[in-house]
LOPA-484491 format. One record per residue (C-alpha): residue number from 1; z, x, y. Coordinates in nm, 4 decimals. Each point is the difference from the previous one (the first is absolute). Layout:
N
 num        z        x        y
 NUM        Z        X        Y
...
//
This chain:
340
 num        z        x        y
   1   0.8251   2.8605   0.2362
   2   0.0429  -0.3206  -0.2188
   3  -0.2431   0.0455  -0.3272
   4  -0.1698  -0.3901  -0.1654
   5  -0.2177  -0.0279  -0.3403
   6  -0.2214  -0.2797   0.0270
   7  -0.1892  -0.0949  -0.2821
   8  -0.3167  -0.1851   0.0751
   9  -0.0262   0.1858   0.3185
  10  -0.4016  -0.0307   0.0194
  11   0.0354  -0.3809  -0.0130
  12   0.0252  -0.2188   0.3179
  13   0.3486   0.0071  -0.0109
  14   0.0416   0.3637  -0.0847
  15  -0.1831   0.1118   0.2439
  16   0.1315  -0.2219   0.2827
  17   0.3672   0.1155  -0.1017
  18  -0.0972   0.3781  -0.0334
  19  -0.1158  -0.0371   0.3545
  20   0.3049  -0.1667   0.1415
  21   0.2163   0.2597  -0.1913
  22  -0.1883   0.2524   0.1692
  23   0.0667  -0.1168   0.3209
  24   0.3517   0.0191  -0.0546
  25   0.0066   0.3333  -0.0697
  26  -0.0051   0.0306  -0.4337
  27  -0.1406   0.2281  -0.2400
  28  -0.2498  -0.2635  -0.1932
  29  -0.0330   0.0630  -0.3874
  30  -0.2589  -0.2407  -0.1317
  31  -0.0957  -0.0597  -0.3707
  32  -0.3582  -0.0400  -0.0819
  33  -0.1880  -0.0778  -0.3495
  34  -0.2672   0.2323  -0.1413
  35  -0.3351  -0.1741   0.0687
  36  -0.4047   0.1443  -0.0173
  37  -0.0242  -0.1362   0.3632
  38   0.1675   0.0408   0.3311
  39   0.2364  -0.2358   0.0091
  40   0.2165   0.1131   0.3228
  41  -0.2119  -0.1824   0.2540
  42   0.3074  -0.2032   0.1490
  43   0.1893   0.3623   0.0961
  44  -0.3071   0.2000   0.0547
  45   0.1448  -0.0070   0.4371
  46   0.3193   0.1393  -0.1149
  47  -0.0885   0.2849  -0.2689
  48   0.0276   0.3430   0.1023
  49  -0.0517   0.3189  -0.1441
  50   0.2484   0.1280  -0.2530
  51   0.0116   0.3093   0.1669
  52   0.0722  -0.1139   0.3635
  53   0.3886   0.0712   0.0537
  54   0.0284  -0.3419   0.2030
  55  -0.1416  -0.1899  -0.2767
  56   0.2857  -0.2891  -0.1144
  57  -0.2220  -0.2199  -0.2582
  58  -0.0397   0.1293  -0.3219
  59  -0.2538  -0.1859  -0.2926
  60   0.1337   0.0492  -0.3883
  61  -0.1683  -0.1009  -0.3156
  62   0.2265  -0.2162  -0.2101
  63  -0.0047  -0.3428  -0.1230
  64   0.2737  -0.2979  -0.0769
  65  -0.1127   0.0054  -0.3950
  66   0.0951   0.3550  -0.0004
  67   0.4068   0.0256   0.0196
  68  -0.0380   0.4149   0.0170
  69  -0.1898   0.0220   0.2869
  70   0.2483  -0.1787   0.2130
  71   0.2845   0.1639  -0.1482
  72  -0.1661   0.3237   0.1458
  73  -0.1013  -0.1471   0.3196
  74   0.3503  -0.1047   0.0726
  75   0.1827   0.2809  -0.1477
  76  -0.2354   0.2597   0.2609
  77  -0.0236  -0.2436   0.2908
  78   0.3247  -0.1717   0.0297
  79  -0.0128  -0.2513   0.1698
  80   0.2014  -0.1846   0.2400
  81  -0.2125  -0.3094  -0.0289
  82  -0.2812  -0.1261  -0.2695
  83  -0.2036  -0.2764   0.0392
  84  -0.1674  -0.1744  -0.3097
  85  -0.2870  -0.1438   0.1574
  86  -0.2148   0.0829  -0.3154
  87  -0.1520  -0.3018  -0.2128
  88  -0.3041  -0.1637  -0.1910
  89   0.0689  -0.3103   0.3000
  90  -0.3299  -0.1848  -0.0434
  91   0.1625  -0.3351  -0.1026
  92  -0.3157  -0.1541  -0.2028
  93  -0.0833   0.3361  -0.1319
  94   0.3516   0.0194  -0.1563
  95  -0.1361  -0.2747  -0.2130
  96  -0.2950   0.1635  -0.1446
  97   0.2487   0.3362  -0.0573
  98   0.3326  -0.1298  -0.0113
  99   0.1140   0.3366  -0.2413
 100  -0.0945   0.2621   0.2544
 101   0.1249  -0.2444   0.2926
 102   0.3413   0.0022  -0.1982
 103   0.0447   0.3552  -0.0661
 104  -0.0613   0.1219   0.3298
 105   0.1779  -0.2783   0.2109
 106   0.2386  -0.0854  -0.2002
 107   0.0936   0.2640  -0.2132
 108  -0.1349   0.2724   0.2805
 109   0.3201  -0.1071   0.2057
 110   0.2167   0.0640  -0.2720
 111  -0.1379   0.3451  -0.0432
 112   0.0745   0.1142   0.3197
 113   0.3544  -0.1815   0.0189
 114   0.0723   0.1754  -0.3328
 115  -0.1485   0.3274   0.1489
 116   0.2277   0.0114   0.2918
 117   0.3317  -0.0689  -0.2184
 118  -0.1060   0.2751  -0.2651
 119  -0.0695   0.2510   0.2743
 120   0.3182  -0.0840   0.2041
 121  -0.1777   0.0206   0.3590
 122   0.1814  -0.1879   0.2508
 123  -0.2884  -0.2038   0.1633
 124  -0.0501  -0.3762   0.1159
 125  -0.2421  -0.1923  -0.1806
 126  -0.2344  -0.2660   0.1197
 127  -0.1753  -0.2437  -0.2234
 128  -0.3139  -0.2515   0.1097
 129   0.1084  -0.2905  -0.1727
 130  -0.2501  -0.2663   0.1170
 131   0.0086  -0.3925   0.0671
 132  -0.2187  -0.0753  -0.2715
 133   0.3376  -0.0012  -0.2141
 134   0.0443  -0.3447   0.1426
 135  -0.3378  -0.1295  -0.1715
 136   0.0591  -0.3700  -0.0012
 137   0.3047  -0.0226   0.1640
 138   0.0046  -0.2302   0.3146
 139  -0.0111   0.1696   0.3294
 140   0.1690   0.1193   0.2088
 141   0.1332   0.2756  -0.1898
 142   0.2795   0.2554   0.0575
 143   0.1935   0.2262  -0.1554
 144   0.2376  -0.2360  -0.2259
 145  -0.3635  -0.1996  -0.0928
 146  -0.0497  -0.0577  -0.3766
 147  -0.2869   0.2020  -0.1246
 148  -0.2647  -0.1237  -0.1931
 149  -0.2538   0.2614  -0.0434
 150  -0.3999  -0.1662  -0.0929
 151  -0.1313   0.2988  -0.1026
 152  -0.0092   0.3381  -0.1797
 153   0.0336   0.2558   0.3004
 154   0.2592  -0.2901   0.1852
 155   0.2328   0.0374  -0.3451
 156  -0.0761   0.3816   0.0254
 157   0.1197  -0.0004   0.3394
 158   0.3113  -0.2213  -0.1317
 159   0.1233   0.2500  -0.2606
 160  -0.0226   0.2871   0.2307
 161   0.1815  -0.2063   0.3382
 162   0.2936  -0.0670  -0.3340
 163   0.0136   0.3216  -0.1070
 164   0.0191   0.1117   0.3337
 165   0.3102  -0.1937   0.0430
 166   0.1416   0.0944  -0.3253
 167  -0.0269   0.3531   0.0650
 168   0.1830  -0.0611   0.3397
 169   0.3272  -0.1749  -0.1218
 170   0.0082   0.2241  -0.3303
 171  -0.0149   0.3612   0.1314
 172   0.0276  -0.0601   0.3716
 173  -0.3073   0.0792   0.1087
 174  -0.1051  -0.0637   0.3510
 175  -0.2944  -0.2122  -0.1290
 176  -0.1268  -0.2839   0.2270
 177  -0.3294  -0.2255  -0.0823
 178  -0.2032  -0.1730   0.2976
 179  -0.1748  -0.3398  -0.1085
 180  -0.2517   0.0765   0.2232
 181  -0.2665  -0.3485   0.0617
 182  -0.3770   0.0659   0.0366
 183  -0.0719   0.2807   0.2382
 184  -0.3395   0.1319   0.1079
 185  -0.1876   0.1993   0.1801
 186  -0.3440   0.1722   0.0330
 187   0.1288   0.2367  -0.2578
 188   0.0155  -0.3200  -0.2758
 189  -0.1710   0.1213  -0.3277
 190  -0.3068  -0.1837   0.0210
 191   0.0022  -0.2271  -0.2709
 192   0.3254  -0.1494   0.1791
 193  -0.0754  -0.3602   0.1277
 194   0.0506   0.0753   0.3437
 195  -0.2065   0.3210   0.0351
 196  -0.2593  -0.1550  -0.2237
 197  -0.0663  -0.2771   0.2585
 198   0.0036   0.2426   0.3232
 199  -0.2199   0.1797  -0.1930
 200  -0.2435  -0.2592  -0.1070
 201   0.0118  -0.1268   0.3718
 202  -0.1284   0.2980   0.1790
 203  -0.2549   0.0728  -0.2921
 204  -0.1340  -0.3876   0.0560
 205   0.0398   0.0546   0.3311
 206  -0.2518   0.3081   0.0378
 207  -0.2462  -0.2067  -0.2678
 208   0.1146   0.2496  -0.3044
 209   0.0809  -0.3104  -0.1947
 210   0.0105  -0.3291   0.0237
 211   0.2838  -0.1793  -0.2670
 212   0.3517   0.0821  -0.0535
 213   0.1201  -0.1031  -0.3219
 214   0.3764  -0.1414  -0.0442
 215   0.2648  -0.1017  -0.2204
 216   0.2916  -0.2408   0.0984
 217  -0.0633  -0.0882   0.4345
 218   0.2945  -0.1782  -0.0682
 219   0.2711   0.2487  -0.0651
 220   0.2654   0.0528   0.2899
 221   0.1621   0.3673   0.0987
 222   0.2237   0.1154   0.2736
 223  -0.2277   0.2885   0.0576
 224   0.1238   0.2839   0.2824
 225  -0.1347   0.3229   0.1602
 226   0.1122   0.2561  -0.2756
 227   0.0739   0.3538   0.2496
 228   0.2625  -0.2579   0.1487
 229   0.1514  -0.0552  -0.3726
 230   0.0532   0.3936  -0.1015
 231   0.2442   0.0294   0.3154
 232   0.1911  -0.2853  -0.1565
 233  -0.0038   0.2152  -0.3572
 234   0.1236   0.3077   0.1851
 235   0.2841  -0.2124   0.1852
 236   0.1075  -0.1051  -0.3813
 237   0.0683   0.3255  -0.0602
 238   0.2030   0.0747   0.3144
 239   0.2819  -0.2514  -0.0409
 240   0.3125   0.0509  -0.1247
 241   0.0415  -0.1725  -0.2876
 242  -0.3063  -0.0911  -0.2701
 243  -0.1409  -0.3426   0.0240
 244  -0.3242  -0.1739  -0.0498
 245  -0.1936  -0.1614   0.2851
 246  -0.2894  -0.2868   0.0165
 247  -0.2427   0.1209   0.2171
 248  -0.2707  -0.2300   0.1808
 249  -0.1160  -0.2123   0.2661
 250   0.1511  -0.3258  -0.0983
 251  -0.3087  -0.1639   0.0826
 252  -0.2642  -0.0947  -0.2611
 253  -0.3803  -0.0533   0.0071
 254  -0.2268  -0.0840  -0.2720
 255  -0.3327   0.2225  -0.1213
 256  -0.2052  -0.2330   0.1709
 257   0.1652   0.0442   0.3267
 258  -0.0903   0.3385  -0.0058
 259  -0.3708  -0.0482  -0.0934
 260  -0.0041  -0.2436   0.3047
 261   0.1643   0.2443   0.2091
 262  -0.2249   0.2851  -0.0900
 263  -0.3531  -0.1695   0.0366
 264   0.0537  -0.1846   0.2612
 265   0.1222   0.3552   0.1399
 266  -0.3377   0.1398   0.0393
 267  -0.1879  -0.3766   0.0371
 268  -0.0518  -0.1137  -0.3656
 269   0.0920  -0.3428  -0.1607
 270   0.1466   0.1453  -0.3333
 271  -0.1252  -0.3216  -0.1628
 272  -0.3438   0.1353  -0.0233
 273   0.0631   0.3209  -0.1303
 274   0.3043  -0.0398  -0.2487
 275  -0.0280  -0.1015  -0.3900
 276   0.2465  -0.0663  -0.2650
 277  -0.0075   0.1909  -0.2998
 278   0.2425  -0.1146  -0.2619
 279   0.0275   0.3804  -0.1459
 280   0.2265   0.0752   0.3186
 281   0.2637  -0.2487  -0.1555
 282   0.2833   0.0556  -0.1316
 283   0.1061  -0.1067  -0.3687
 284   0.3631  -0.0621   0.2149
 285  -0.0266  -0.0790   0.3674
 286   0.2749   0.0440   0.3123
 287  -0.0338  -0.2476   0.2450
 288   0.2348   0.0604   0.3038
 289   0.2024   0.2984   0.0955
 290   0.1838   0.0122   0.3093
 291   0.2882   0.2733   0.0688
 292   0.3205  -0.0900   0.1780
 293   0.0647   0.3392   0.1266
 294   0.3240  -0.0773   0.1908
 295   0.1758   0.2516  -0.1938
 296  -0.2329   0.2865   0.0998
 297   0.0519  -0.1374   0.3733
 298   0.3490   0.0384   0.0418
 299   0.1217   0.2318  -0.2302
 300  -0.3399   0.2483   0.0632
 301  -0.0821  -0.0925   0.3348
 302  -0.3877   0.0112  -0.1121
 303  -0.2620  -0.2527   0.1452
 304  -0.3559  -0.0565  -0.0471
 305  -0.2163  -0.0485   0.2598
 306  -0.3701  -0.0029  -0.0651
 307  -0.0788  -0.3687  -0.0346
 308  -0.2107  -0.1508  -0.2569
 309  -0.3315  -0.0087   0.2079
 310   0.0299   0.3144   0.1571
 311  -0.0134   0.1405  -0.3707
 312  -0.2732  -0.1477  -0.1372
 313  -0.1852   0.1161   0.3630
 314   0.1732   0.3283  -0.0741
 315  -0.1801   0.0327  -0.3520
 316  -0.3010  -0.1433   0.0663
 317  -0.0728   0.2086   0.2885
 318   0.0763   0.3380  -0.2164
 319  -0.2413  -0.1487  -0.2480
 320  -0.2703  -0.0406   0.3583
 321   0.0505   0.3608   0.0979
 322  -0.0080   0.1569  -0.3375
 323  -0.4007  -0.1933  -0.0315
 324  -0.0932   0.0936   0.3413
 325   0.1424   0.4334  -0.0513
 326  -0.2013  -0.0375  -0.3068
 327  -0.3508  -0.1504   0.1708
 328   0.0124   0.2528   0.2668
 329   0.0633   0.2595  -0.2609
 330  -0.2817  -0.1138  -0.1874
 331  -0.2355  -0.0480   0.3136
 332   0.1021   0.3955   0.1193
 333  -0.0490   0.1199  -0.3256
 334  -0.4036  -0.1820  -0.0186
 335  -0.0189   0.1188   0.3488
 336   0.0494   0.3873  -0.1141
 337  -0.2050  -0.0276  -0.2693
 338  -0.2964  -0.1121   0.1963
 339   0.0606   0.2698   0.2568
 340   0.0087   0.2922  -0.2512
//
């Protein structure tokens, strides 16, 4: 039975790639920080109990500033594969903590490269690099596109797609990154643009309020359904040879597009409801990014194939469901209160 690490296995893509893994028959090792709250809510339908003998996903405590707590995960796990999906990746956030976003994107990946070489485990290494490395650089963009990163957690992301690199043609490593494009889902943190808006749409939509406030409407993404983008990390690692991959749509749509999409989804003009608040902005801005992921096509043999509409539908309808489970919870709960 093949064994992965992923860190930042309770985010969206950590928890969409611990599923597929799953699937395919691994033992799942997934790093988690230390936190006050529950923060597992993404893998909650795949946790079992330790002591069930056909449990095959396992939750650690460690953390990308801490270089001894990986050294100990990988030394008693071994792993075939690890996945560093781990990251402060709020882009305009990075701004306002541009230290921590460094030292756990950037230097995090280093870390854990340095980790596997001291320990001398024989394992494959993925690293999310992500398009924002392009920044301002004209789309479409590929895999031999200059970067120009516009922000603190895009030059994070930079160091730690290099140093992935480095650490492949100096010690040999099988160490691939994937420049993965904008990828969503209902599982989107929800201070992410695109889960903000399906949110904001199903909460005007049920009267629970009545403005969304924005930053640039402008912007343009290639934006895809993210469980279809962790089979294209775990194909990375099933090649041959190491080698870095664009992965995306090749089809771009701007912010606005998706607000249109979204309201007029459930019957709203998102004229009347959405507001521009200059805090949203950037201090640096990225206009376009588009992926040419011919590469990834031929060499990887990976496709997308949920369309730009049927996403937004697909996240705005989560967002519906989640408000209406919650009403009828509420309304059962008033109801069993007035019959006791």
């Amino acid at each position: 039975m093949p064994k992965a690490l992923i860190t930042g296995v309770t985010g969206q893509d950590g928890s969409y790639l611990a599923e597929l893994l799953l699937q395919k028959g691994y033992e799942v090792h997934g790093i988690k920080r230390r936190a006050s709250s529950f923060n597992t809510g993404r893998v909650d339908g795949i946790y079992a109990d330790l002591h069930e003998e056909t449990n095959r996903f396992f939750l650690h405590f460690a953390d990308l500033a801490d270089s001894s707590s990986l050294s100990r995960l990988l030394y008693d796990i071994r792993p075939d594969e690890v996945y560093n999906l781990a990251a402060q990746s709020h882009v305009r956030v990075s701004f306002d903590i541009p230290e921590y976003t460094s030292d756990i994107t950037a230097t995090g990946a280093l870390r854990l490269l340095e980790s596997i070489r001291q320990t001398g485990i024989r394992t494959r290494f993925y690293q999310a690099s992500s398009s924002e490395m392009y920044g301002s650089t004209p789309p479409p963009q590929n895999e031999t596109t200059v970067f120009h990163p516009r922000s603190p957690y895009a030059c994070a992301k930079l160091f730690g797609h290099s140093i992935t690199v480095n650490y492949r043609e100096s010690y040999g490593m099988f160490a691939v990154s994937g420049i993965l494009f904008n990828h969503e889902s209902p599982r989107r943190g929800e201070t992410f643009v695109t889960r903000k808006i399906a949110r904001a749409v199903a909460h005007i939509k049920y009267g629970l309020q009545n403005k969304l406030y924005m930053g640039n409407l402008d912007a343009k993404r290639d934006w895809g359904y993210a469980p279809e983008y962790v089979e294209a990390m775990w194909r990375m690692l099933q090649q041959d040879s190491p080698c870095d991959y664009v992965i995306g749509t090749g089809e771009m749509h701007s912010v606005r597009e998706f607000l249109d999409l979204a309201f007029a989804h459930v019957g709203l003009d998102a004229n009347r409801h959405v507001e521009i608040d200059p805090r949203y902005l950037r201090p640096a801005e990225v206009d376009a990014l588009q992926a040419d992921p011919a590469k990834a096509y031929t060499q990887l043999g990976w496709r997308h194939h949920t369309s730009f509409a049927d996403l937004v539908r697909i996240m705005v309808d989560a967002e519906l469901d989640a408000l209406k489970r919650r009403r009828l919870g509420i309304l059962e709960t008033v109801d069993e209160r007035k019959e006791s």
